[in-house]
CHARMM internal coordinates of N, CA and C (Angstrom, degrees):
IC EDIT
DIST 1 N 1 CA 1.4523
DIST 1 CA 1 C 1.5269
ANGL 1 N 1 CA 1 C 109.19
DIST 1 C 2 N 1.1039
ANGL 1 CA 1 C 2 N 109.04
DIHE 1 N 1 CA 1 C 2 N 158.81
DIST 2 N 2 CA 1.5039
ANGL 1 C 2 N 2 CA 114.00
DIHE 1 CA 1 C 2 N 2 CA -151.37
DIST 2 CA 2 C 2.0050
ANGL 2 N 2 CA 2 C 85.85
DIHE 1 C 2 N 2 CA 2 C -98.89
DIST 2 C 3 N 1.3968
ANGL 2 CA 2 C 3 N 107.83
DIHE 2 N 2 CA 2 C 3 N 139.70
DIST 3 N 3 CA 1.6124
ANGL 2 C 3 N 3 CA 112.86
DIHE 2 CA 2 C 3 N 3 CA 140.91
DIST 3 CA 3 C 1.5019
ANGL 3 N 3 CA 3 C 147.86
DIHE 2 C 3 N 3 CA 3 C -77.38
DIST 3 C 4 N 0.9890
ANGL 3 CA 3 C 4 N 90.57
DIHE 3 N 3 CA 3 C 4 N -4.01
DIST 4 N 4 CA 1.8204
ANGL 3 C 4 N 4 CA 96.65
DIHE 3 CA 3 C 4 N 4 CA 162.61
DIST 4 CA 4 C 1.7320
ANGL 4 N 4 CA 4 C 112.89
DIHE 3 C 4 N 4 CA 4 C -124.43
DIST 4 C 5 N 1.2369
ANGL 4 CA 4 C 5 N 96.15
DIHE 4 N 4 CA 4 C 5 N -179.97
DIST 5 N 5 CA 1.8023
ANGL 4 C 5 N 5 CA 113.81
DIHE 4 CA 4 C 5 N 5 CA -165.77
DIST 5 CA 5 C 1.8343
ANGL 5 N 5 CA 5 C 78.35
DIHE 4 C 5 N 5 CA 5 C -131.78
DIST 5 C 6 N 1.5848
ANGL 5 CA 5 C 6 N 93.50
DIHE 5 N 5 CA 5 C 6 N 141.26
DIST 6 N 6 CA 1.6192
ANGL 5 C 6 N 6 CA 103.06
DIHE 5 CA 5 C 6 N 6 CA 166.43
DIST 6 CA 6 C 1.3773
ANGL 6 N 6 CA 6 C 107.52
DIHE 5 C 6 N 6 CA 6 C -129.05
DIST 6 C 7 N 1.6045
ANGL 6 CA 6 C 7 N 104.93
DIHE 6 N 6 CA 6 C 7 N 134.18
DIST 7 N 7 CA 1.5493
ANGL 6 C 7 N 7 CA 100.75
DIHE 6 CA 6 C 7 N 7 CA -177.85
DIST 7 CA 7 C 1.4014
ANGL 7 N 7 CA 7 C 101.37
DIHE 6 C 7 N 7 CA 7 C -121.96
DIST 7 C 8 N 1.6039
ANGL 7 CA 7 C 8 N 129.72
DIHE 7 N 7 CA 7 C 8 N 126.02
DIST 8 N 8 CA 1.4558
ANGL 7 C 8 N 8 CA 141.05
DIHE 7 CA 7 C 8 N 8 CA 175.77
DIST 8 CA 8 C 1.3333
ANGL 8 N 8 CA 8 C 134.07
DIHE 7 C 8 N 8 CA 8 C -91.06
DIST 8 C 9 N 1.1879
ANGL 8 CA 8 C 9 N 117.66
DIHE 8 N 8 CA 8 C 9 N 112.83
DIST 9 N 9 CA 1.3969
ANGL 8 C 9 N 9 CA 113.22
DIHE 8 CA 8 C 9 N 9 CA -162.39
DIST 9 CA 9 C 1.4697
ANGL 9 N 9 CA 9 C 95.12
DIHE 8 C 9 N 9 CA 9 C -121.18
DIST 9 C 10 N 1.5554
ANGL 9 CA 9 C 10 N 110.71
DIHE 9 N 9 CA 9 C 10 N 177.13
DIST 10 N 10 CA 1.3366
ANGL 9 C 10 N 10 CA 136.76
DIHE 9 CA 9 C 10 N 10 CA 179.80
DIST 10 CA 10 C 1.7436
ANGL 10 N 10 CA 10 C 126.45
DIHE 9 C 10 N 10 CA 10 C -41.10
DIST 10 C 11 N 1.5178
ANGL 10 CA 10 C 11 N 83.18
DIHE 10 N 10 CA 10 C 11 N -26.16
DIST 11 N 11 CA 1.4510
ANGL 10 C 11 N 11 CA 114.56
DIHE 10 CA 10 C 11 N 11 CA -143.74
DIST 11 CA 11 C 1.7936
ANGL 11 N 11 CA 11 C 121.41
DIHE 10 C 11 N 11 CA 11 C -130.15
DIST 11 C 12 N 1.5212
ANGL 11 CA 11 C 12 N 97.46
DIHE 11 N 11 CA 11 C 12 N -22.04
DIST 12 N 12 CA 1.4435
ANGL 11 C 12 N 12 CA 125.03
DIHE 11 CA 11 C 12 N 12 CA -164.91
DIST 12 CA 12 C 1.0289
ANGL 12 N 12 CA 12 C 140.21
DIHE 11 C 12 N 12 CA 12 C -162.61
DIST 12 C 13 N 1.3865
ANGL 12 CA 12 C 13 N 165.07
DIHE 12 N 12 CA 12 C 13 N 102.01
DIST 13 N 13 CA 1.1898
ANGL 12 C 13 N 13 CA 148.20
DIHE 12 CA 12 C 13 N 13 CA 154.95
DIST 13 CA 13 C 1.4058
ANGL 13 N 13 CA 13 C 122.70
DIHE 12 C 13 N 13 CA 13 C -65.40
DIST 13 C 14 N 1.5966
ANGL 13 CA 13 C 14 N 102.90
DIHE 13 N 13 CA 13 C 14 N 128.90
DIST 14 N 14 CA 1.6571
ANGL 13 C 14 N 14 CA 101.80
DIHE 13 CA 13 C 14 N 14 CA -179.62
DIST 14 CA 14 C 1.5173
ANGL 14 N 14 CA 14 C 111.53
DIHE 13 C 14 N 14 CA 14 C -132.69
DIST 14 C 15 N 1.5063
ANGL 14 CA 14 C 15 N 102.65
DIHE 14 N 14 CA 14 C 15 N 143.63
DIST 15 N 15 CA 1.9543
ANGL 14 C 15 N 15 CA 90.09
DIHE 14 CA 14 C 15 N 15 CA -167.72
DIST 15 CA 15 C 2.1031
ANGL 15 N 15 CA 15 C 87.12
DIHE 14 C 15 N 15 CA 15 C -123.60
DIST 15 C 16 N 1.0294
ANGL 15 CA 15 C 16 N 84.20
DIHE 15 N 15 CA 15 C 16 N 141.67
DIST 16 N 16 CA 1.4487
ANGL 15 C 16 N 16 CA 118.28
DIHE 15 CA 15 C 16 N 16 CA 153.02
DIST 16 CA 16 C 1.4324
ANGL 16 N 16 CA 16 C 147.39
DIHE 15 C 16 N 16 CA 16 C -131.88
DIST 16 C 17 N 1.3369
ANGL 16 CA 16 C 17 N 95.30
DIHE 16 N 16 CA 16 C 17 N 178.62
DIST 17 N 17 CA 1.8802
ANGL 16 C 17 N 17 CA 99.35
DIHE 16 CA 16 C 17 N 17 CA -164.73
DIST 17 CA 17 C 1.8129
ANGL 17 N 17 CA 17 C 99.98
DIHE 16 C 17 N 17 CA 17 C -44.25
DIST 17 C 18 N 0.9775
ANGL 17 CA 17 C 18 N 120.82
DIHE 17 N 17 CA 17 C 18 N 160.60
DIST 18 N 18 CA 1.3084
ANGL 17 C 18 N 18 CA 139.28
DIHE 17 CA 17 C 18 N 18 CA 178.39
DIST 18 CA 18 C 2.0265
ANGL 18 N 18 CA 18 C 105.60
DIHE 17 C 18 N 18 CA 18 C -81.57
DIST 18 C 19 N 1.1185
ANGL 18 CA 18 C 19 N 88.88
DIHE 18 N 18 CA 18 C 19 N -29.45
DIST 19 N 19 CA 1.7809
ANGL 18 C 19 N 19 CA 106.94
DIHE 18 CA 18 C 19 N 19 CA 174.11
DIST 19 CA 19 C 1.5839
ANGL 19 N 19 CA 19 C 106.98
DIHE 18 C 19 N 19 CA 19 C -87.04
DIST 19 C 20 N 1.1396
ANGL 19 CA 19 C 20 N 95.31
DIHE 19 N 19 CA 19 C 20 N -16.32
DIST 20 N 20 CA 1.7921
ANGL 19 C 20 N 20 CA 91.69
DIHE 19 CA 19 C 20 N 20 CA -176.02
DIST 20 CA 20 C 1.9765
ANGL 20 N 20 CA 20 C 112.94
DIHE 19 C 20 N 20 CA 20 C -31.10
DIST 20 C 21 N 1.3704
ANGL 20 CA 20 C 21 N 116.84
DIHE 20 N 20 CA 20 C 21 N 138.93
DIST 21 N 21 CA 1.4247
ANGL 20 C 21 N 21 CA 110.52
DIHE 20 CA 20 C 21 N 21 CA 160.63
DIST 21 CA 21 C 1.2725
ANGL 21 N 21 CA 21 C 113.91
DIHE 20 C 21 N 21 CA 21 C -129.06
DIST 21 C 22 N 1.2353
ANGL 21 CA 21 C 22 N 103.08
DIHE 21 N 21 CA 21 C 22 N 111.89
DIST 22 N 22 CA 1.4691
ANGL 21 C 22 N 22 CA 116.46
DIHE 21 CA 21 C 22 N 22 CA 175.61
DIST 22 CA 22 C 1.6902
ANGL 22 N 22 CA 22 C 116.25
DIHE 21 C 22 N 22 CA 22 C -69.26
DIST 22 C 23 N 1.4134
ANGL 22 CA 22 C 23 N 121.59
DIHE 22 N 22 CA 22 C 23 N 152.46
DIST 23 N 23 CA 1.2624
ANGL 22 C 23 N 23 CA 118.63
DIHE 22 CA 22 C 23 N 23 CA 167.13
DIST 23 CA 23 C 1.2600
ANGL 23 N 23 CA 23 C 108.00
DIHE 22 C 23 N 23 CA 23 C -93.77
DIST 23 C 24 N 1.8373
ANGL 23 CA 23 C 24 N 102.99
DIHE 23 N 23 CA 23 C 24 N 146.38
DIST 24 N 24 CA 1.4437
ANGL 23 C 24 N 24 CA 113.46
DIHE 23 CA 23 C 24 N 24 CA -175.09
DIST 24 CA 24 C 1.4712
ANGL 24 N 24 CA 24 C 108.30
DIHE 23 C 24 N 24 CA 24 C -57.19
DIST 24 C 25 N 1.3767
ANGL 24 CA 24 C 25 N 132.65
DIHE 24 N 24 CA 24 C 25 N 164.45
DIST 25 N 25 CA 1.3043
ANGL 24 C 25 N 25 CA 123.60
DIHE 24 CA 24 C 25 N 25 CA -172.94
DIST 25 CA 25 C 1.7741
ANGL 25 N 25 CA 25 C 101.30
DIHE 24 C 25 N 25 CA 25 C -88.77
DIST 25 C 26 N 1.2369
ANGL 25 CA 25 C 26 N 110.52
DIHE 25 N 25 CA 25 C 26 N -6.02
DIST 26 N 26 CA 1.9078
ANGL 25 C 26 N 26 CA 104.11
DIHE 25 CA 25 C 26 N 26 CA -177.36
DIST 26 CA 26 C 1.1434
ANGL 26 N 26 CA 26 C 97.40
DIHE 25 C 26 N 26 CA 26 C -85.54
DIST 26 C 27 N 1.2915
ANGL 26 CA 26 C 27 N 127.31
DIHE 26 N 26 CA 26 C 27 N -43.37
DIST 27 N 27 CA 1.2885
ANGL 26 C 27 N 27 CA 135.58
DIHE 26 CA 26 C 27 N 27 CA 172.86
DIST 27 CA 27 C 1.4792
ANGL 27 N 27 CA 27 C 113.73
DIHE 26 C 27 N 27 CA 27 C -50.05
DIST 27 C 28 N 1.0684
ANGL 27 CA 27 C 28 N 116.63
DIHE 27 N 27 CA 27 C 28 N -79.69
DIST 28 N 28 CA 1.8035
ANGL 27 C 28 N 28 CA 120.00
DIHE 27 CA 27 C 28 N 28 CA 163.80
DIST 28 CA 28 C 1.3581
ANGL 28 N 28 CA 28 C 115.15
DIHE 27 C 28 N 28 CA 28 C -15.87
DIST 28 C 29 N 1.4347
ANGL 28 CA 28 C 29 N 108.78
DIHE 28 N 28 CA 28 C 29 N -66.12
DIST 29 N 29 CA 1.7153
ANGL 28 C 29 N 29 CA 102.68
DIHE 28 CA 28 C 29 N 29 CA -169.44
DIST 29 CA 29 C 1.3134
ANGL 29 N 29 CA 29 C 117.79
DIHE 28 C 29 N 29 CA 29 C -113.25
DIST 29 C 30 N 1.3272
ANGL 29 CA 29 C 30 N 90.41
DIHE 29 N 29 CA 29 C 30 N 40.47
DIST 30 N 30 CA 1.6611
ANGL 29 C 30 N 30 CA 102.92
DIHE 29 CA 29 C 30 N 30 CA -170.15
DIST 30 CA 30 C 1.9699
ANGL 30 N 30 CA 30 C 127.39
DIHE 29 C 30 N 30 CA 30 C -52.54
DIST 30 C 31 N 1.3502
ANGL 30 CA 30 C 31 N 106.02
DIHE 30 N 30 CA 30 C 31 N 135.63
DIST 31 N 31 CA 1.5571
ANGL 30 C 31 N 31 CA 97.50
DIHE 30 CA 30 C 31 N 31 CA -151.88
DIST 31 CA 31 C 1.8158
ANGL 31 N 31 CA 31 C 121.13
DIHE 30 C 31 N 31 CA 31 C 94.79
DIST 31 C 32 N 1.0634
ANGL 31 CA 31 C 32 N 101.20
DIHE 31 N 31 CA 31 C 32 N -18.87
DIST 32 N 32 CA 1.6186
ANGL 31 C 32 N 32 CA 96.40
DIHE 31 CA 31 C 32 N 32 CA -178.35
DIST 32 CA 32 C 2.3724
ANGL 32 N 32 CA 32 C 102.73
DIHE 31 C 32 N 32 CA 32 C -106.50
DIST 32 C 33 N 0.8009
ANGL 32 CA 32 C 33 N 101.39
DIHE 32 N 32 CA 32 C 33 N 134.29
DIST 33 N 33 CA 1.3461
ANGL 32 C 33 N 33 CA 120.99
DIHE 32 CA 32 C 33 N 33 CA -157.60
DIST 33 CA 33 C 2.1778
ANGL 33 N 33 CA 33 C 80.63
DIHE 32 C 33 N 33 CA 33 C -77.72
DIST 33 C 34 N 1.3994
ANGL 33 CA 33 C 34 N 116.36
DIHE 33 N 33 CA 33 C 34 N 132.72
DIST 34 N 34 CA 1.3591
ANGL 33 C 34 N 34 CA 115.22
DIHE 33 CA 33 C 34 N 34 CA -175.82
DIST 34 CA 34 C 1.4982
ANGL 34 N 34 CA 34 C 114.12
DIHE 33 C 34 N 34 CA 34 C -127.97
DIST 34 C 35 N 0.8994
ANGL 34 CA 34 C 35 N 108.53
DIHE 34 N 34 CA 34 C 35 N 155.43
DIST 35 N 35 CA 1.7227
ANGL 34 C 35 N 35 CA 100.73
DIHE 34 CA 34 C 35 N 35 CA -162.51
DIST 35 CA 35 C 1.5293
ANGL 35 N 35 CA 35 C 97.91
DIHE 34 C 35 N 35 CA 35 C -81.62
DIST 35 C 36 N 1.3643
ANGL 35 CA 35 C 36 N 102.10
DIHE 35 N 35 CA 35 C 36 N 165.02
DIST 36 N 36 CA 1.9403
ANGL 35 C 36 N 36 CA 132.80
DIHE 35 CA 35 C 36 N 36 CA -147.84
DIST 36 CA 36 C 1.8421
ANGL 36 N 36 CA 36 C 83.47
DIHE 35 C 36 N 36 CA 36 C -55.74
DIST 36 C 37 N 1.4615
ANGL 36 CA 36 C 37 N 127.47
DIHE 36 N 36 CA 36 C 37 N -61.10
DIST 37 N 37 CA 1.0020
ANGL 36 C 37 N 37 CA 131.47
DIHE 36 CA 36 C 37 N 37 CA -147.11
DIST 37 CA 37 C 1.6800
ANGL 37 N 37 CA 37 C 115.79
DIHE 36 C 37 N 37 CA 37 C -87.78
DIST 37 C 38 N 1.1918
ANGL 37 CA 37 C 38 N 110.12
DIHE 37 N 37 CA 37 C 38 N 4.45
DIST 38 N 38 CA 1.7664
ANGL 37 C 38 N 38 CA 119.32
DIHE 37 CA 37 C 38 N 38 CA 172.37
DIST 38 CA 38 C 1.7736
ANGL 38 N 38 CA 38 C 82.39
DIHE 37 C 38 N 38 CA 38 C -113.91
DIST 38 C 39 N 1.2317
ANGL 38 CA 38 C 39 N 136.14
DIHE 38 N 38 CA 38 C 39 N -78.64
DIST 39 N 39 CA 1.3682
ANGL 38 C 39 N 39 CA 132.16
DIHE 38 CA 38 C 39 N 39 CA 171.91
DIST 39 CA 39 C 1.8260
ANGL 39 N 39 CA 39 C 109.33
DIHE 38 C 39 N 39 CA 39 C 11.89
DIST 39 C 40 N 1.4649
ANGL 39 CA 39 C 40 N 121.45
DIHE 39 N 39 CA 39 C 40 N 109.67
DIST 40 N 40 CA 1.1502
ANGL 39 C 40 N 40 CA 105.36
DIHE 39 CA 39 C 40 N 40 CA 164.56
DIST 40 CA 40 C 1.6527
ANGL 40 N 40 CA 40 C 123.21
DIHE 39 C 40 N 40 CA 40 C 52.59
DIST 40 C 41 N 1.7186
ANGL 40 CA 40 C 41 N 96.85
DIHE 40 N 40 CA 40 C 41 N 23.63
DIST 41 N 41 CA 1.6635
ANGL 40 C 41 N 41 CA 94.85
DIHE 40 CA 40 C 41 N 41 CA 165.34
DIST 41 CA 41 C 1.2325
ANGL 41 N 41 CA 41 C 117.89
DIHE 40 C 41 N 41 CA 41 C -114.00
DIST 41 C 42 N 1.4675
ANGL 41 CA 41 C 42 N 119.14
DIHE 41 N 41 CA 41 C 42 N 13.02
DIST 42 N 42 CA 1.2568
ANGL 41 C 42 N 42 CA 116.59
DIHE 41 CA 41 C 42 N 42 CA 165.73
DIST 42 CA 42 C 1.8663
ANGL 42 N 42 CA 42 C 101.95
DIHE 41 C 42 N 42 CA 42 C 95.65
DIST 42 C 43 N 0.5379
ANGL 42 CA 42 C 43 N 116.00
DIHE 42 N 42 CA 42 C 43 N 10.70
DIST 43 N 43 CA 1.5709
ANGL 42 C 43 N 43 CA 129.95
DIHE 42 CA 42 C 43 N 43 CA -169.91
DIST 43 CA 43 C 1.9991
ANGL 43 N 43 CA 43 C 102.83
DIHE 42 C 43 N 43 CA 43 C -73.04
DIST 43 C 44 N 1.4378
ANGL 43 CA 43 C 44 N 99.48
DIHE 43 N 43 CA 43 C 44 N 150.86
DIST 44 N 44 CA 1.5636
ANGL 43 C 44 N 44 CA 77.09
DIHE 43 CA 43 C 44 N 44 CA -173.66
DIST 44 CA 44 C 2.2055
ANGL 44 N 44 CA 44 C 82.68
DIHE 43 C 44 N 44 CA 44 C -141.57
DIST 44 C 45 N 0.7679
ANGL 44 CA 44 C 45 N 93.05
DIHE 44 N 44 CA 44 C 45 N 170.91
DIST 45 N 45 CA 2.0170
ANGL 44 C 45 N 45 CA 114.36
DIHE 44 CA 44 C 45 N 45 CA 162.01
DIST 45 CA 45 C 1.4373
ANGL 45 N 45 CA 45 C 134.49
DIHE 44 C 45 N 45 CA 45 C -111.81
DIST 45 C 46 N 1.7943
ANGL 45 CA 45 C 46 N 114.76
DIHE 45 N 45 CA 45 C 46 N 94.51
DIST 46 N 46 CA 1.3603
ANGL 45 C 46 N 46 CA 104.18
DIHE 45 CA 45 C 46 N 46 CA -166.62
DIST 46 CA 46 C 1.0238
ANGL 46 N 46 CA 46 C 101.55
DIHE 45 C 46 N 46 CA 46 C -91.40
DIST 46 C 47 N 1.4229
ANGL 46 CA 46 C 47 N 134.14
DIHE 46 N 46 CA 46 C 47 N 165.66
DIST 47 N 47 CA 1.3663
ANGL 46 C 47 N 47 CA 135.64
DIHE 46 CA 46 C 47 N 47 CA 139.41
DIST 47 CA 47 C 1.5881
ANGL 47 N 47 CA 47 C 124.77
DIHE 46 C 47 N 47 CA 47 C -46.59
DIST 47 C 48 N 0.8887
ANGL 47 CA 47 C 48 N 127.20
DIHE 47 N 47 CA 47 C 48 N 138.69
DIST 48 N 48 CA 1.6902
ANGL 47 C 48 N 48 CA 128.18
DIHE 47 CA 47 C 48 N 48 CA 177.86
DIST 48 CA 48 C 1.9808
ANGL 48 N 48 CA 48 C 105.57
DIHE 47 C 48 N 48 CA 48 C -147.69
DIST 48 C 49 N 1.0109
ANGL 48 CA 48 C 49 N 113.47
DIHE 48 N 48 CA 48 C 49 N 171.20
DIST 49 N 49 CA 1.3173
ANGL 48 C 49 N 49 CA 132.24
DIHE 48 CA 48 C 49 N 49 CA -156.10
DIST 49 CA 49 C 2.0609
ANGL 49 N 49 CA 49 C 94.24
DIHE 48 C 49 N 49 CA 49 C -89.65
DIST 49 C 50 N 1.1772
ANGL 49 CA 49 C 50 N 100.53
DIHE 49 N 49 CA 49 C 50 N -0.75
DIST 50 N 50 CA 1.5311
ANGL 49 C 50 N 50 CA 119.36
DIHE 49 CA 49 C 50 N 50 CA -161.84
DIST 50 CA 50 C 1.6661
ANGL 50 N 50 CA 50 C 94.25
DIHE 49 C 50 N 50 CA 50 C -125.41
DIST 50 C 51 N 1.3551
ANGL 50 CA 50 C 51 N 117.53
DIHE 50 N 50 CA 50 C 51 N 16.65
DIST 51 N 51 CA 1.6155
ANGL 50 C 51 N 51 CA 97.80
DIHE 50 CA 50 C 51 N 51 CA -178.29
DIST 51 CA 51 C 1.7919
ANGL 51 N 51 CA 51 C 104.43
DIHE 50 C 51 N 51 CA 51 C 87.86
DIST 51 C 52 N 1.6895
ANGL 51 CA 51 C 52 N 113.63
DIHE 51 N 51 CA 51 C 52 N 177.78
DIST 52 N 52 CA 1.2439
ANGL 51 C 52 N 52 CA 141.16
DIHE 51 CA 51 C 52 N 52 CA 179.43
DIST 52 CA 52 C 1.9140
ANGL 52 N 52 CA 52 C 111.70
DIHE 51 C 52 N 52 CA 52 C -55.11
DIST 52 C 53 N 1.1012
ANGL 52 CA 52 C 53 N 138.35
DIHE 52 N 52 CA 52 C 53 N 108.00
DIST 53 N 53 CA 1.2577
ANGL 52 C 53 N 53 CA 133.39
DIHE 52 CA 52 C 53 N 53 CA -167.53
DIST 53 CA 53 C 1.5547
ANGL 53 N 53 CA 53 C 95.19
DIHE 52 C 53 N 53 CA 53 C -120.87
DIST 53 C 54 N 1.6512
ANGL 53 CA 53 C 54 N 111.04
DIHE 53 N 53 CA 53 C 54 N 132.29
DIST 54 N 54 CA 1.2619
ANGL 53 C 54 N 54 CA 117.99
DIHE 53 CA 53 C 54 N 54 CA 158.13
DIST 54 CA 54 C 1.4131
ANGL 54 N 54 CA 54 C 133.94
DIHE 53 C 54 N 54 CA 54 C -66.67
DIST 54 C 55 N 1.2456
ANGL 54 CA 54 C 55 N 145.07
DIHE 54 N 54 CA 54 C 55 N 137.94
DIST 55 N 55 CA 1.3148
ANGL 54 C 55 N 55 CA 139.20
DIHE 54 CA 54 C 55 N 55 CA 166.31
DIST 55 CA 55 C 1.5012
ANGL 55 N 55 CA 55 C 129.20
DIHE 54 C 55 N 55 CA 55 C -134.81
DIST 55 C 56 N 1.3553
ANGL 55 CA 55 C 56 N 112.42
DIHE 55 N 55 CA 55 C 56 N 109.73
DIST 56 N 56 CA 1.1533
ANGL 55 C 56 N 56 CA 103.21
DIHE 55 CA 55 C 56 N 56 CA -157.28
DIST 56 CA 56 C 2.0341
ANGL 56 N 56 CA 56 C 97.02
DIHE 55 C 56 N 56 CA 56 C -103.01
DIST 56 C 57 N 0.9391
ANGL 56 CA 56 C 57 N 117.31
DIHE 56 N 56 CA 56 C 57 N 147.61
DIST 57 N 57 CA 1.3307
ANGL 56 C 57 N 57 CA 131.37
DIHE 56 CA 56 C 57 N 57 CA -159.45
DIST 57 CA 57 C 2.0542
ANGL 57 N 57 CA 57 C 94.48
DIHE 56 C 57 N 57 CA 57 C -64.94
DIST 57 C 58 N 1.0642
ANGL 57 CA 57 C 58 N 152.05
DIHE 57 N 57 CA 57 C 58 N 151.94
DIST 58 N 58 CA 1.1744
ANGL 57 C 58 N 58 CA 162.87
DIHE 57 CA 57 C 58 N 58 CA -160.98
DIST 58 CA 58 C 1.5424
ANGL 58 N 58 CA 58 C 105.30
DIHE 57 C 58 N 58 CA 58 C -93.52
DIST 58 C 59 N 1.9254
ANGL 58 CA 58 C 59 N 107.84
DIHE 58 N 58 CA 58 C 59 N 114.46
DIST 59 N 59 CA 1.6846
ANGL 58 C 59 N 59 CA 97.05
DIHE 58 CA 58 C 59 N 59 CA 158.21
DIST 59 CA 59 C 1.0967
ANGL 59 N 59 CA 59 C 159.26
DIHE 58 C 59 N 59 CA 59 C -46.21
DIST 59 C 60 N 0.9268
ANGL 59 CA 59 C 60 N 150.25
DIHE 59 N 59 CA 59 C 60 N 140.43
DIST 60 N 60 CA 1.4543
ANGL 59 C 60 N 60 CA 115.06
DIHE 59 CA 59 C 60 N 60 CA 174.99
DIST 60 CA 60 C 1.4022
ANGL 60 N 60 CA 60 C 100.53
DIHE 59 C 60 N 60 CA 60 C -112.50
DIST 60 C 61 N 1.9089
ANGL 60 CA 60 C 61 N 126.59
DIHE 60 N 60 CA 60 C 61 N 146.32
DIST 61 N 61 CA 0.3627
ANGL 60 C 61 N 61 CA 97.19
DIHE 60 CA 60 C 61 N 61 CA -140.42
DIST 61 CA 61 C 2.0548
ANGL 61 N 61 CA 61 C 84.17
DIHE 60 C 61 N 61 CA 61 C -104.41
DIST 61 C 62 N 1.6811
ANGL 61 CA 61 C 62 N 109.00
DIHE 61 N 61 CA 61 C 62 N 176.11
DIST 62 N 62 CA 0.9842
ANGL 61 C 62 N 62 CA 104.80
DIHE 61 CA 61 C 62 N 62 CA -178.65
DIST 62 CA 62 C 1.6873
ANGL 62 N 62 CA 62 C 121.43
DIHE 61 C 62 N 62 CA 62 C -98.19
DIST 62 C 63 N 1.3121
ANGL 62 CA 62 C 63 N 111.72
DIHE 62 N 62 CA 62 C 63 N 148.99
DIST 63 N 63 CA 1.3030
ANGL 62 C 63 N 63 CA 124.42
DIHE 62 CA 62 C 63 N 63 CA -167.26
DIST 63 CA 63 C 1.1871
ANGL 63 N 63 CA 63 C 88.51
DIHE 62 C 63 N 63 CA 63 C -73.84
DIST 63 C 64 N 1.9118
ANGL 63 CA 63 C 64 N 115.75
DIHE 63 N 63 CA 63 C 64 N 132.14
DIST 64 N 64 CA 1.8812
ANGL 63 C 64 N 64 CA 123.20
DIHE 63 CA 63 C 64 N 64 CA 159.89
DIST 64 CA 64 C 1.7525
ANGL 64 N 64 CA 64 C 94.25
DIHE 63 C 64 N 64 CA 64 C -77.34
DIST 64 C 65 N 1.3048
ANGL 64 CA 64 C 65 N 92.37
DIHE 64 N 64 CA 64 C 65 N 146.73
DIST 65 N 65 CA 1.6130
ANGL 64 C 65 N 65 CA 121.04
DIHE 64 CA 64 C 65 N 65 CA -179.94
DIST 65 CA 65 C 1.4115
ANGL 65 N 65 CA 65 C 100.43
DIHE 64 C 65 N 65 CA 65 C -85.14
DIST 65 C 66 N 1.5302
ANGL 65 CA 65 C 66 N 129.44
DIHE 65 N 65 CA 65 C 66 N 108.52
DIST 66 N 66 CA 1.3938
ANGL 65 C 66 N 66 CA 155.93
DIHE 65 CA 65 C 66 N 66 CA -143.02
DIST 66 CA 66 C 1.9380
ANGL 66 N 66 CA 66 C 97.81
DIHE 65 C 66 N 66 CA 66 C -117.71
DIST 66 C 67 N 1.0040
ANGL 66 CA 66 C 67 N 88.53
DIHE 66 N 66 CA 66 C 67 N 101.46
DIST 67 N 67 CA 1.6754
ANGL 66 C 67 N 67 CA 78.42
DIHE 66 CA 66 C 67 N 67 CA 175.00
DIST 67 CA 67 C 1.2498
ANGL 67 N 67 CA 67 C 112.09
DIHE 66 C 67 N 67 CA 67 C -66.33
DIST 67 C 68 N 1.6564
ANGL 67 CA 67 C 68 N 106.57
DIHE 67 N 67 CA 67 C 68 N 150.68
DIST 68 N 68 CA 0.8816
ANGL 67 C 68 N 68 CA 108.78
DIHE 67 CA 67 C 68 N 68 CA -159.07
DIST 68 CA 68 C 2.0162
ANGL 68 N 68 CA 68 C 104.96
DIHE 67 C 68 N 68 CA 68 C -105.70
DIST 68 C 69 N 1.1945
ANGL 68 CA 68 C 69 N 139.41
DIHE 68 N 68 CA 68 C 69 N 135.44
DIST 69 N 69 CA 1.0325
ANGL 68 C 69 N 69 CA 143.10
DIHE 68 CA 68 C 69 N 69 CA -160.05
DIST 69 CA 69 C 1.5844
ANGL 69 N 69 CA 69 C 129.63
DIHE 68 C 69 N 69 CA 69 C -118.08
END
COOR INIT
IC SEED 1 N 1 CA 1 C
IC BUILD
């Protein structure tokens, strides 16, 4: 098992401790109203050497329904 966590952005890749704990993002910006799609996605705020970094937990993606023949 791996010791770090990698988080990918637009702009950067940044890896951290595998223990890392991010703050929840309601928690983080708590009081500020957040759009529908960070809302309740599990998303958290680590610290990085670059400032506050978002992370939103990974999709998975969904299987298309394949008729069946």
């Amino acid at each position: 098992m791996s010791n770090t966590r990698v988080i990918v952005t637009k702009h950067r890749t940044y890896k951290l401790a595998a223990d890392a704990q991010g703050v929840p993002v309601e928690k983080y910006f708590a009081g500020v109203t957040l759009p529908e799609p960070i809302k309740g996605s599990g998303a958290k705020v680590y610290e990085t050497a670059d400032g506050p970094v978002l992370a939103m937990p990974r999709r998975r993606k969904r299987r298309s329904a394949e008729p069946v023949i």
